[in-house]
C-alpha positions in Angstrom: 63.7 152.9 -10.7 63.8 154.3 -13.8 66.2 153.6 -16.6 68.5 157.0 -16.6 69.3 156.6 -12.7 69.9 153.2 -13.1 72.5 154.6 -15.9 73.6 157.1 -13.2 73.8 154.6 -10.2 75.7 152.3 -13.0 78.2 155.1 -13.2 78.7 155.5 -9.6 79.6 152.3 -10.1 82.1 152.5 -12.1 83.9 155.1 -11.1 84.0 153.9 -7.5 85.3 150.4 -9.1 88.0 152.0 -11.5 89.5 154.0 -7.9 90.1 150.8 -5.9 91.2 149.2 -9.3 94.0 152.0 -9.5 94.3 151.8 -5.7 95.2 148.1 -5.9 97.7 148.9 -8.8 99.3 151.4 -6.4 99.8 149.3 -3.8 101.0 146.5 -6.6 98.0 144.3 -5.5 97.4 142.7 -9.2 94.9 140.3 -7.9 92.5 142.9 -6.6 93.4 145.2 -9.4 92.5 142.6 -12.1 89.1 142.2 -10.4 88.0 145.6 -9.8 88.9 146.4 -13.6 86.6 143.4 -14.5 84.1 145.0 -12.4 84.6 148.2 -14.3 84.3 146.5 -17.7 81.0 144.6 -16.3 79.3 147.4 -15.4 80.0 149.3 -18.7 78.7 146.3 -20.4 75.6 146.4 -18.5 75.5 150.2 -19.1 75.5 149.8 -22.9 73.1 147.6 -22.6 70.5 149.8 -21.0 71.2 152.7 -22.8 70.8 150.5 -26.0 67.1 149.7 -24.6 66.3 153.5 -23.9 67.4 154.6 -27.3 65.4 151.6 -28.8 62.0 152.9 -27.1 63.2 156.5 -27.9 62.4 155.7 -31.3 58.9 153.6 -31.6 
């Protein structure tokens, strides 16, 4: 798979994880809320890190 739909799957990600995050908070569910954002915050991590490696070969 190439690196930008990995980015774009990563996204996905993300904003499917950041729903059932606010999902959980609506239905005052702090345990599932708490991990859901840490899956959101995980993924952006990973994101960065990616992207940081595609900029990096953008300019050898």
């Amino acid at each position: 798979m190439e690196k930008q739909k990995f980015i774009e799957c990563l996204d996905e990600l993300i904003d499917l994880s950041d729903k059932w995050a606010k999902d959980a908070e609506k239905r005052e569910d702090w345990n599932s809320a708490t991990y859901y954002e840490g899956q959101v915050k995980a993924y952006e991590q990973i994101k960065r890190i990616i992207q940081r490696e595609i900029d990096q070969h953008l300019q050898v």
